[in-house]
N, C-alpha and C positions, 0 to 999 in steps of 0.2 A: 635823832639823826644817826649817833653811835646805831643803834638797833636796825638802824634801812640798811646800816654800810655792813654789818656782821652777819643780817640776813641773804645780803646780793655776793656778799662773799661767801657763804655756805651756799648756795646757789650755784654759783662759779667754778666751784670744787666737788660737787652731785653731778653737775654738766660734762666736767672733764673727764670725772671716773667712768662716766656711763659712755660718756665716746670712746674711751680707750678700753673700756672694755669691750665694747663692740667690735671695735680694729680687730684687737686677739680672737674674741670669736670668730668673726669673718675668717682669719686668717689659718683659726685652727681646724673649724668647723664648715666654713662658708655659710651661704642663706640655707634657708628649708623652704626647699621650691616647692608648690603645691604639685596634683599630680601630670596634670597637663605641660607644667616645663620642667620637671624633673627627668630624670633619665628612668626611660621606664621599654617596656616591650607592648607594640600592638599586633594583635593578631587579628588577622581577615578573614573573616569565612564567605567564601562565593556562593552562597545559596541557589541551590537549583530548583527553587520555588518559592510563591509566598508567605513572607512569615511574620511575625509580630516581634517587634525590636523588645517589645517587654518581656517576651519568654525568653529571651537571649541574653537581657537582662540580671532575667532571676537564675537562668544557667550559672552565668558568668560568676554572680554575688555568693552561690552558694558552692562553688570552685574555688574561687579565687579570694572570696573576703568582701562584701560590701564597701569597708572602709579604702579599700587600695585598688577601686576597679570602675572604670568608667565603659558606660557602651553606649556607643551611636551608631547609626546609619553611616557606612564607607562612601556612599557616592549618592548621586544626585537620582538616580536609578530606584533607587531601595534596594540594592540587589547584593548589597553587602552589610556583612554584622561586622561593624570594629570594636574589640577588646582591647581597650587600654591598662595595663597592668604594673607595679613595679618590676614584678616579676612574674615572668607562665615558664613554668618548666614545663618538660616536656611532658609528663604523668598528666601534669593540669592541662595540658593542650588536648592528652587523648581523651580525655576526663572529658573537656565540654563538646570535643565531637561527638565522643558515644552519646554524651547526655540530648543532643541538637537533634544526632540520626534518630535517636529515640521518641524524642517529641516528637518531629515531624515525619518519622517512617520514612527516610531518607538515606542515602549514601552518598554522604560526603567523604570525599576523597583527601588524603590530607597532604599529599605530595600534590596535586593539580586544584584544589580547591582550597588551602590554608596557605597563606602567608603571613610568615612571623617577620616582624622589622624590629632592629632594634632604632629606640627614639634617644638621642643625644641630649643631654640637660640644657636647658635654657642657660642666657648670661642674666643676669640681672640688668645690664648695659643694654640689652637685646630690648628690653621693653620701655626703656627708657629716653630712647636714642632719638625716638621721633616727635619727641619734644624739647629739645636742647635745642634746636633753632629758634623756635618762638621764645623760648625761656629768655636765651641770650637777645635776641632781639628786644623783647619787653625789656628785660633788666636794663639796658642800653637807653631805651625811650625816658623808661624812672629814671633814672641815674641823670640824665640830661636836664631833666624834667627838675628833680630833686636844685642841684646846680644852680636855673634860672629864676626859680620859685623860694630856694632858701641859700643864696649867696652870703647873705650877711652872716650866717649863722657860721662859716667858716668849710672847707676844704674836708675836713675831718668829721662834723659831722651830714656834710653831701653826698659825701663816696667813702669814707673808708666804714663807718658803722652801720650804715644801710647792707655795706656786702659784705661785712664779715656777721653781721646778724644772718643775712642768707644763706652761709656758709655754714654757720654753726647749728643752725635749725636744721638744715638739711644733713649735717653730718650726725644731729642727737637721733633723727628720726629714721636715719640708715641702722643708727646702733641698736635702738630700743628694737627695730623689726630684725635683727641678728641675734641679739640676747633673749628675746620672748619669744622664739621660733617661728613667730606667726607666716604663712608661709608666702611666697613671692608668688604672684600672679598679678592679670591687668590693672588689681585696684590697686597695688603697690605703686604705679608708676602715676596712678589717677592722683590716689591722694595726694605724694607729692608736691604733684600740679599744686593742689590746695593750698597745702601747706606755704609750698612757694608764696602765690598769691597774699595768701593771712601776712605773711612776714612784711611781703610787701606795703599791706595795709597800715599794718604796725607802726611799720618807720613813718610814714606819711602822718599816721594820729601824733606819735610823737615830737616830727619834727612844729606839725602845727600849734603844738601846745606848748612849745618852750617861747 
């Protein structure tokens, strides 16, 4: 029994270090957003003909970096190439037009046929937000649920260790993805979800077993 309480106590103190070091990260450092909600620059090229988004592709990667450069089709059209980049200076912007006139023996214009946008960083809150309703909602139904299904067990553990377990999960799982830089995009907010849920499950096994 010594040995359960010495290991749930060095557990307790691993859990605390790694949320507060996360806090500090976050605070010094913030997330490492992937490249789609970080603060990045796209550029448009209006194409005045057919072209193959994968030549634009292999343009863009060998300008700009493969690791830090996404291309898609701009519109529903085909009729636009979008580079998404951390960064296109202007040398790399003349760099993939000459490169584009050149495949396709074209003259792209770059005052009437290029638009550079700069793209604003995502919030992490931004991908998150459109599940806090159901979250709060569900937790509200458990919680109630917990209440009618384990009264006798007492107040404390009904509602207070059911939400600070949720609490804490969710605040270890914010730090570990701030301290191991893994970057923020849609599966950040998926998992989450998950995690939510597992925690939820948790309490439910545990209170049935006591």
């Amino acid at each position: 029994m010594k040995n359960i309480n010495n290991i749930m106590k060095i557990i307790i103190i691993v859990v605390a270090i790694v949320i507060i070091a996360g806090i500090v990260m976050i605070c010094v450092k913030g997330f490492n957003y992937d490249l789609l909600h970080s603060k990045t620059q796209r550029m448009n090229i209006y194409m005045t003909q057919d072209f193959d988004i994968n030549d634009i592709e292999e343009i863009a990667n060998e300008v700009l970096g493969k690791n830090n450069t996404k291309v898609q089709l701009g519109n529903a059209f085909g009729t636009v190439a979008s580079i998404v980049s951390k960064e296109i200076t202007e040398e790399q912007e003349d760099s993939i037009i000459e490169k584009v006139n050149e495949k396709y023996q074209i003259e792209i214009n770059k005052e009437s046929d290029v638009v550079l946008t700069q793209i604003p960083q995502s919030n992490a809150w931004d991908l998150i937000v459109k599940y806090i309703s159901p979250i709060i909602i569900t937790t509200i139904i458990v919680l109630a649920y917990f209440i009618i299904r384990f009264r006798r067990k007492g107040i404390i553990k009904c509602l207070l260790i059911p939400v600070l377990s949720i609490i804490i999960v969710g605040a270890l799982y914010i730090s570990i993805i701030a301290l191991t830089r893994i970057p923020i995009n849609e599966l950040f907010a998926i998992c989450g979800v998950l995690i939510y849920f597992l925690t939820i499950i948790w309490n439910t096994i545990i209170l049935n077993k006591e």
